[in-house]
N, C-alpha and C positions, 0 to 999 in steps of 0.2 A: 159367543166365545169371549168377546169385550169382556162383559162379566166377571169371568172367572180367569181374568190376568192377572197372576201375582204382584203383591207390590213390590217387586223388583225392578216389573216391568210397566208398571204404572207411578207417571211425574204427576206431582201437580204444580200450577204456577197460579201466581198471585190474581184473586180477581181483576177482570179484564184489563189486564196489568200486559202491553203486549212488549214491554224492553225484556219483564222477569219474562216472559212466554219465548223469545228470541234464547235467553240464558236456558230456559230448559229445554228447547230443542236441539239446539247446540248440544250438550249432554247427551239427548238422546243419540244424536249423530256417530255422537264417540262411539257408543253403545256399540248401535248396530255397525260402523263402521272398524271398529278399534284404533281410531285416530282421529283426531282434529279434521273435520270437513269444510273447505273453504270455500263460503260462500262467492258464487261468481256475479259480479254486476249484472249480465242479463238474467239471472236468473236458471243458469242451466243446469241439472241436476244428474249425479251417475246415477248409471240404472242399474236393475239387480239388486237390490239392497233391503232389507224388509221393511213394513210397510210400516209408518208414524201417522196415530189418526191423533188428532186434538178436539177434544168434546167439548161444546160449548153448548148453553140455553141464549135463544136471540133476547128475552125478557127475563128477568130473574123476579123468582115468587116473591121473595122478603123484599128487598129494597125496591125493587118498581124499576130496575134501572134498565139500561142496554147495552148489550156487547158491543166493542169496535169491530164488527164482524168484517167489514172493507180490510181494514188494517189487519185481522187475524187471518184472512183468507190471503191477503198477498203474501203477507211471511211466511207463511206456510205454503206456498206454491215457490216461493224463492227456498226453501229448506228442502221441499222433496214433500211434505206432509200433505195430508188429507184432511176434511174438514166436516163435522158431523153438528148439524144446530137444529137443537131442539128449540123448534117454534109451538110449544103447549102453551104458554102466555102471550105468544105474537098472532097466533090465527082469530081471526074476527077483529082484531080490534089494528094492525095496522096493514099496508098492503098500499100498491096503487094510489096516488095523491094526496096521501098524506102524510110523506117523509119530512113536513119543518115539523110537526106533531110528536118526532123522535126529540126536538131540541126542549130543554127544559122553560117552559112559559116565560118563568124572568128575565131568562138571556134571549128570546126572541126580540127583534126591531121590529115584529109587525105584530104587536100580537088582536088587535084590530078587536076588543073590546067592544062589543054592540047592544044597546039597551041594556038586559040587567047580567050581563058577561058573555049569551053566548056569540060567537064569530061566526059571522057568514059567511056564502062564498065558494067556491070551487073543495080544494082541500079533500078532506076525506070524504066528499059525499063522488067519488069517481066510480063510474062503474067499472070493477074488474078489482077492488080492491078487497082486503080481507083480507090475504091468502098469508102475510106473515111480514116480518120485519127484511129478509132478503127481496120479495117484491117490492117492499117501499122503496131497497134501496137499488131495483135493479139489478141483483146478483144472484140471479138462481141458475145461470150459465157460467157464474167463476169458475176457471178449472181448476180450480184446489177444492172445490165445492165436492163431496163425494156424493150427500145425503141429506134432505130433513127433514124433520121428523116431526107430524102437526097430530097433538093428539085430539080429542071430539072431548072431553071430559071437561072442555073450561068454557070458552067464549057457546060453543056450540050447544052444550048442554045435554050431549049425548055419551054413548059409551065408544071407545075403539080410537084405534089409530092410521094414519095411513104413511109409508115412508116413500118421498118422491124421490127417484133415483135412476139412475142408469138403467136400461133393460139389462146390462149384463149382469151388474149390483142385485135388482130385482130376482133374478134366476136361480142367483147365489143363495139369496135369501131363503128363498122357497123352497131351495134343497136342504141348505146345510142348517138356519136359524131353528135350533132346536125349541123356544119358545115358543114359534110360529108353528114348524113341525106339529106337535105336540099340542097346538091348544083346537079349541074349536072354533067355527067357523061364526060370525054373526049372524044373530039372525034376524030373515027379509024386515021385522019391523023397526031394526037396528039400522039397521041400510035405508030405509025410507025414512027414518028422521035426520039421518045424517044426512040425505041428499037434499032434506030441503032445510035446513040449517044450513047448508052449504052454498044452498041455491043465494037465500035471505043475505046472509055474510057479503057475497060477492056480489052483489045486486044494489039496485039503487035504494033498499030500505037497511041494508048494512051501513051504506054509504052512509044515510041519515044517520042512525045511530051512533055511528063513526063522529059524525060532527056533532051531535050531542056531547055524548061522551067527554070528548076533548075540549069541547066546551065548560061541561064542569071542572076537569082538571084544573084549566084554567083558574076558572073564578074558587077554586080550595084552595092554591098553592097562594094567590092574588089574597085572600082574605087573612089566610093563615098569617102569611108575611105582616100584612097593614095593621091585625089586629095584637101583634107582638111585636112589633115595631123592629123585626129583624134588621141586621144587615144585611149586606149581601157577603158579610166576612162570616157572620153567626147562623146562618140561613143552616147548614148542612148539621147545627147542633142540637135543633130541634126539628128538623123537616129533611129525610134523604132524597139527594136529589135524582127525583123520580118522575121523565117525563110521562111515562103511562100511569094510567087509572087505576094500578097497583102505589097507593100510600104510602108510608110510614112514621108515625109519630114517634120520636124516640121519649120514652119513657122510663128513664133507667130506675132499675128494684122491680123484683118482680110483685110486692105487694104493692109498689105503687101503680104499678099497672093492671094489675089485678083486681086495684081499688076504682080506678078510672074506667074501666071495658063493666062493671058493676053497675058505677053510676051512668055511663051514657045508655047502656041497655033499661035500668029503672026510670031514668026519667026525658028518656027520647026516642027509646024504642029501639036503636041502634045496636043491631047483632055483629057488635065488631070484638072480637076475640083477644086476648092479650096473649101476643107472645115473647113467651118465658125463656131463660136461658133454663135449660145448657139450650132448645134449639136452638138461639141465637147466643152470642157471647155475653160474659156478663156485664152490664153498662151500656149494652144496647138493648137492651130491654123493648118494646114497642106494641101501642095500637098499629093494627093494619088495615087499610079500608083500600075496600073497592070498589069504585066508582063503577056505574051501572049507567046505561043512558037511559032507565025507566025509575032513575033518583031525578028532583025535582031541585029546583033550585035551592027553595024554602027550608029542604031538608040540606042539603050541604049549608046553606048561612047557620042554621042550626046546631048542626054538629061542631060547625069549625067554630059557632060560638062558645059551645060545652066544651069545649078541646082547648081553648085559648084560654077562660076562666079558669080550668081545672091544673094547667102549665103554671100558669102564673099564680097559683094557690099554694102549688107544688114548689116554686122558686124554682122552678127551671130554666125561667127567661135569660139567658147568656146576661152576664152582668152583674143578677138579682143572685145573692149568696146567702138574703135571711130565710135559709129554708130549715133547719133545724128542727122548729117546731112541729114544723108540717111533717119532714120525716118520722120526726119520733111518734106523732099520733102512727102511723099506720106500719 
């Protein structure tokens, strides 16, 4: 039914921007209330009033980044609202002990650097972990929490979804969600790969790959930086800051990026896509890569070599403005 809400009745607020998200619940308030609703310090909400859900993704595809979902979940338990996170980019890859792993490499104080970058240690190799970015942070009992939603089509490598929720939410679902209604049910060979992708995921050989994985991130974002000689002022103008294995090279023009996803596919082998505005805006233009913990060290120093050369060929390094020529060829 979400769906097919008119935009009368659909806000939207700034990416995980949670002051404008406060400003557009407010709004909503008036809405359903027809007057100013005064938020009360503990938090108390009148009842009776229709319901305000706020849809978030706990990982976002393009930039790699994270919701302040602690922060989105309180205001919206102090507003009356409800809370709906799509974990399709959080399942398998965080969960259970490895919440510094949500902080961005550079800003971390330990990032603990071992032989040729990966970190060892406790961390994401816990067992029980995988299950999404609300487990890493311990909030899958917030009571602003309605819903979330983990689909099988990304970390997992299978098809279907499953939504964890209230038995009463659940019931509802099962009556009234006309998608579910309506479609058909998996089948058994669909459920036996999800179960043991699920098993792996939450297990101690997720765990491992958990720490791989973030291992690489690591040692991309650490090379990216040293071999552009970013700041930490200029860092977000050519690198979004993206603590998960979800990348982003900003590459503005879509033939220059077009020219770049070209050359690193012919001479590295790298099936990394160039995405083009309109999906994205234009001027953010962007290679995406994602990091896999069955990529190799060898191949990230590679890439981020091909990526660095290619940047500073392009005059993209914050600073570097002889880029002229280079534009005009392509």
């Amino acid at each position: 039914r979400m769906s097919r809400l008119s935009e009368e009745r659909t806000l939207m607020f700034r990416h995980n921007d949670v002051s404008d998200l406060e400003n557009v619940l407010r709004k909503a308030m008036r809405k359903v209330k027809g007057n100013e609703h005064n938020l009360k310090p503990e938090g108390n909400v009148v009842d009776k009033w229709p319901q305000i859900i706020v849809v978030i993704e706990s990982v976002y595809s393009m930039d790699g980044d994270i919701a302040p979902i602690e922060d989105i979940l309180n205001l919206s338990k102090q507003c009356g609202a409800s809370v709906v996170v799509d974990e399709a980019h959080g399942l398998g890859v965080y969960g259970r002990g490895n919440r510094m792993d949500m902080i961005l490499p550079e800003k971390q104080s330990d990032l603990g650097f071992v032989g040729k970058g990966i970190r060892t240690g406790k961390g994401a190799n816990s067992v029980g972990g995988g299950t999404g970015v609300l487990a890493a942070l311990e909030l899958e009992g917030h009571p602003a929490l309605l819903c979330s939603i983990h689909t099988f089509g990304k970390a997992a490598g299978c098809h279907g979804a499953v939504i964890a929720a209230s038995e009463t939410l659940i019931d509802f679902l099962v009556n009234y969600a006309r998608p579910f209604v309506y479609s058909t049910a998996l089948p058994p060979h669909s459920l036996v790969a999800i179960t043991c992708a699920y098993d792996s995921m939450t297990g101690l050989d997720g765990g491992e790959r958990r720490t791989l994985v973030f291992g690489l991130v690591r040692l991309f974002r650490r090379k990216m930086i040293e071999l552009l000689k970013l700041k930490s002022s200029s860092i977000n103008s050519v690198l979004l800051p993206s603590p998960s294995p979800i990348q982003a090279v900003l590459v503005p023009g879509n033939n220059r990026c077009i020219a770049l996803s070209n050359r690193l596919k012919s001479e590295g082998n790298f099936q990394l896509y160039p995405i083009r505005s309109p999906t994205v805006p234009k001027g953010e233009e962007r290679i995406r890569i994602i990091l896999h913990s069955h990529n190799t060290e060898d191949e990230v120093r590679l890439l981020v070599n091909m990526l660095a050369a290619s940047i500073k060929s392009f005059g993209l390094v914050p600073g570097n403005t002889d880029s002229g020529s280079i534009i005009s060829k392509l």
